[in-house]
PLY file of the C-alpha trace (Angstrom):
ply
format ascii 1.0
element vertex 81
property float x
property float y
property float z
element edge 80
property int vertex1
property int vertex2
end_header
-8.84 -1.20 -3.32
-5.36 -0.68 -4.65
-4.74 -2.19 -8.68
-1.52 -3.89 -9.38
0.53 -0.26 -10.56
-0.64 1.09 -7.25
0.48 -1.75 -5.35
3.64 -2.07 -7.34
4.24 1.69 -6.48
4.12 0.87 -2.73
6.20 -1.88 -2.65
8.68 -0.09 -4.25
8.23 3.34 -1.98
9.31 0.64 1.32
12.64 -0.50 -0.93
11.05 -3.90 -0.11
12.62 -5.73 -3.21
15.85 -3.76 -2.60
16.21 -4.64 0.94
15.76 -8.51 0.25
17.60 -8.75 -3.18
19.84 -11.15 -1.61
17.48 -13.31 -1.47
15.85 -13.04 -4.75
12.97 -11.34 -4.19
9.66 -12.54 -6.66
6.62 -10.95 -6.26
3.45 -13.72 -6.72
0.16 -14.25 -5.86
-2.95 -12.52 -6.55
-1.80 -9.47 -6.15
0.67 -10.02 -8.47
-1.27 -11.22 -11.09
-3.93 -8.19 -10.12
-6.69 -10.89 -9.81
-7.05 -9.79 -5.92
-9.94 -9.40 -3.80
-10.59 -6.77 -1.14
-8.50 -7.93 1.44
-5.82 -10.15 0.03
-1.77 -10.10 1.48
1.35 -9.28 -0.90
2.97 -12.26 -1.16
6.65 -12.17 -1.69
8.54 -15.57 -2.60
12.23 -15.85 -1.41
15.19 -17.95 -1.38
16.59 -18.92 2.04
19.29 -20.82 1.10
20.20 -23.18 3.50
20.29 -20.80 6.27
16.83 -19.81 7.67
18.59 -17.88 10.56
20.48 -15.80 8.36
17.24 -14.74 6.53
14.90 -14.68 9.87
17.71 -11.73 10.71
17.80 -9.97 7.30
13.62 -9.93 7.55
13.90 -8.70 11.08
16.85 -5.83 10.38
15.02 -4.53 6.86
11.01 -4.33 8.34
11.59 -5.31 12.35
10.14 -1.32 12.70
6.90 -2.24 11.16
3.85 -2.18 13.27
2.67 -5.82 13.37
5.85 -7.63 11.49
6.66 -10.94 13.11
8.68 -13.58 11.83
8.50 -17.08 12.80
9.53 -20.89 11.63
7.07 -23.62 10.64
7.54 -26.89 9.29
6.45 -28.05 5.98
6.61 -31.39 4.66
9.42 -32.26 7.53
11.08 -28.93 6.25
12.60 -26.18 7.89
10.64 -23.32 6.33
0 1
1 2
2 3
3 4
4 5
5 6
6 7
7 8
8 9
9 10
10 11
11 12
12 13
13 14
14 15
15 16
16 17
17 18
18 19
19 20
20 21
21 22
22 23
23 24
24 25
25 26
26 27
27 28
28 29
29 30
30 31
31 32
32 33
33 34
34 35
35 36
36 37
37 38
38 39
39 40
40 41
41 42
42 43
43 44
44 45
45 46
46 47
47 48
48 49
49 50
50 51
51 52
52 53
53 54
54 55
55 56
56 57
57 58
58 59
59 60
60 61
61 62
62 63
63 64
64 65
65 66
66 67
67 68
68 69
69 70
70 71
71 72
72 73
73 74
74 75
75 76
76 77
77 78
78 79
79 80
């Protein structure tokens, strides 16, 4: 299992808080706070703005070529999220 450094290390090899840093990029969670388990997600907290679209795109354009991405809109509390 990856520490905190290591994951750190990776996110920053993909330019992942580079290619959403208009959208203010915060890395929380778990792994974040390197209290993970074996098995536990990267969790990334953004700011949409108003404009979900918009960001839907920028998420496709910057990791649409990884195996498995997928982006999709929920509701939440009668919220667009």
């Amino acid at each position: 299992m990856l520490n905190q450094a290591k994951l750190y290390t990776l996110l920053q090899a993909h330019d992942v808080f580079e290619k959403l840093v208009s959208f203010d990029p915060q890395w929380v969670g778990s792994a974040a706070l390197d209290i993970h388990i074996e098995g536990s997600d990267l969790d990334i907290c953004c700011d949409a703005g108003e404009n979900l679209d918009t960001f839907q795109g920028g998420l496709q354009a910057a990791f649409g070529g990884y195996p498995g991405f997928k982006v999709k809109q929920e509701q939440f509390g009668g919220q667009a999220s």
